[in-house]
C-alpha positions as CSV (number, residue, x, y, z in Angstrom):
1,X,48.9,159.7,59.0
2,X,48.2,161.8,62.1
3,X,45.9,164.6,61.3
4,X,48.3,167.2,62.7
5,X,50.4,166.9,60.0
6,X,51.5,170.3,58.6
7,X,53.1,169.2,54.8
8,X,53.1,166.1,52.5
9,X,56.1,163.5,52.7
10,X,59.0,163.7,50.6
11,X,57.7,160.8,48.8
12,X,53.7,162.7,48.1
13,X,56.1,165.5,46.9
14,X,58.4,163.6,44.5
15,X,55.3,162.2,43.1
16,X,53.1,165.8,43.0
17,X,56.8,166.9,41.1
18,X,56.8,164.0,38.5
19,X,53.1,164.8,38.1
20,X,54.1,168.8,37.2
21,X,56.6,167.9,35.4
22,X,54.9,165.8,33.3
23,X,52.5,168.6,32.8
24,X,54.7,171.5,32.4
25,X,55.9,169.6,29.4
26,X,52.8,168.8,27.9
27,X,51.8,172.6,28.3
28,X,54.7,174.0,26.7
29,X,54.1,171.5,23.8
30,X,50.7,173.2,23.6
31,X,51.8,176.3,24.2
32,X,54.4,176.3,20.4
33,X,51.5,174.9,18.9
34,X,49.3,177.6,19.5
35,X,52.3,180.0,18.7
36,X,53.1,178.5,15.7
37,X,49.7,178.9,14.7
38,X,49.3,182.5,14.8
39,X,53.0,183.1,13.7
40,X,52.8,180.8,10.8
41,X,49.7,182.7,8.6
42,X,46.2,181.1,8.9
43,X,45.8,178.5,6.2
44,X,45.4,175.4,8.1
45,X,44.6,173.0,5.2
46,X,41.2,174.7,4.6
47,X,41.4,174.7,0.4
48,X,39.7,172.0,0.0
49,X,36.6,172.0,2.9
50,X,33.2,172.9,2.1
51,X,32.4,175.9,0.6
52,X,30.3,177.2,3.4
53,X,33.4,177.3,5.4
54,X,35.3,179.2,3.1
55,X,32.8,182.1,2.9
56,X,33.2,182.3,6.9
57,X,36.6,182.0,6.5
58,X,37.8,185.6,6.0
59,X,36.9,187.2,9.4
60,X,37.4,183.9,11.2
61,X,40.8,183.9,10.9
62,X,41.3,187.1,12.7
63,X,39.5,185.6,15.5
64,X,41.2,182.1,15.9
65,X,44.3,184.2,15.5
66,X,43.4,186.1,18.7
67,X,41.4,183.3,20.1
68,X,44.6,181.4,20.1
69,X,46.4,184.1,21.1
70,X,44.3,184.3,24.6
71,X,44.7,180.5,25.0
72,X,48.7,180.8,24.8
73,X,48.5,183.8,27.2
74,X,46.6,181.6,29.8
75,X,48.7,178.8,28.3
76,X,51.9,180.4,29.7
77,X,50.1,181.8,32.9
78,X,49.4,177.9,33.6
79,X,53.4,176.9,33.1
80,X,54.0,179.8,35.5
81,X,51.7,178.3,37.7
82,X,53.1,175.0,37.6
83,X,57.0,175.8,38.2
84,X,55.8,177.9,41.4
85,X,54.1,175.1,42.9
86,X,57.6,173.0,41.7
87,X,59.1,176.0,43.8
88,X,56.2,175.0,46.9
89,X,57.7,171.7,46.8
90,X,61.2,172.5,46.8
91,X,60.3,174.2,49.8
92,X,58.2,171.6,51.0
93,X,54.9,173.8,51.2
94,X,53.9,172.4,48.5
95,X,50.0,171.2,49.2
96,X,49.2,173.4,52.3
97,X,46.2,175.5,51.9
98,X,47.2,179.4,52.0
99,X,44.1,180.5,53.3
100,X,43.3,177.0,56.3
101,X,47.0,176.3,56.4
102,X,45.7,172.4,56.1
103,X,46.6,170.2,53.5
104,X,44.9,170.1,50.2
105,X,43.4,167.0,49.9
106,X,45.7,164.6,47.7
107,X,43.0,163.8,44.6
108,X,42.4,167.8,44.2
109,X,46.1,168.2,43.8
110,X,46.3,165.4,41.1
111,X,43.7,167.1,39.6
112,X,44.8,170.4,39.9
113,X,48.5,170.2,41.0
114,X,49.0,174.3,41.0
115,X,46.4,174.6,43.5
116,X,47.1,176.8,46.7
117,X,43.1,176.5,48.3
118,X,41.7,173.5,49.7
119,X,37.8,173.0,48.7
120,X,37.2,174.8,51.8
121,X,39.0,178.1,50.9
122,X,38.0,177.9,47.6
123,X,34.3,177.8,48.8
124,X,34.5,180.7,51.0
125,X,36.0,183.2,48.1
């Protein structure tokens, strides 16, 4: 590949898309669990656990309630995430640094396939 190159193939990008995809549905799988959670009441099968667990029971179901709260808020902010960089690759910008303009290297985009900084950008924040 020359090193002048300005955006991924259409090949890299129907692979970075079957990679989001793949994890926009695993996050929204995650994301009704933790809404059902702290829709459906609290008592997650705890009747029968020790008894030290029940006395801390009372006040820490109002914290895993808004503990899992927080994680489907940053839950949904990552599927938002995701189906923007679907949009980058629609576009074919998908994997171009915003800050360098270069591409982001392949294996931090398999890692993190919303990012929009290379290493590089990231470092300098």
């Amino acid at each position: 590949m020359a090193t002048g190159l300005t955006r991924y193939s259409d090949d890299d990008l129907l692979e970075f898309k079957e990679i989001i995809q793949a994890k926009i549905a695993r996050a929204e799988e995650d994301l009704e669990l933790l809404k059902s959670s702290y829709m459906n009441g609290s008592n997650n099968g705890t009747d029968d656990t020790s008894p030290q667990f029940k006395s801390f029971e009372e006040g820490s179901e109002t914290m895993s309630k808004e503990a899992n709260v927080q994680l489907a808020i940053r839950q949904e902010k990552f599927i938002r995430d995701l189906k923007n960089a679907l949009i980058r690759i629609e576009n074919k910008t998908y994997g171009i640094c915003r800050v360098t303009g270069k591409l982001i290297q392949k294996e931090r985009l398999k890692l993190v396939p919303h990012a929009t900084l290379s290493i590089e950008a990231k470092r300098k924040q």
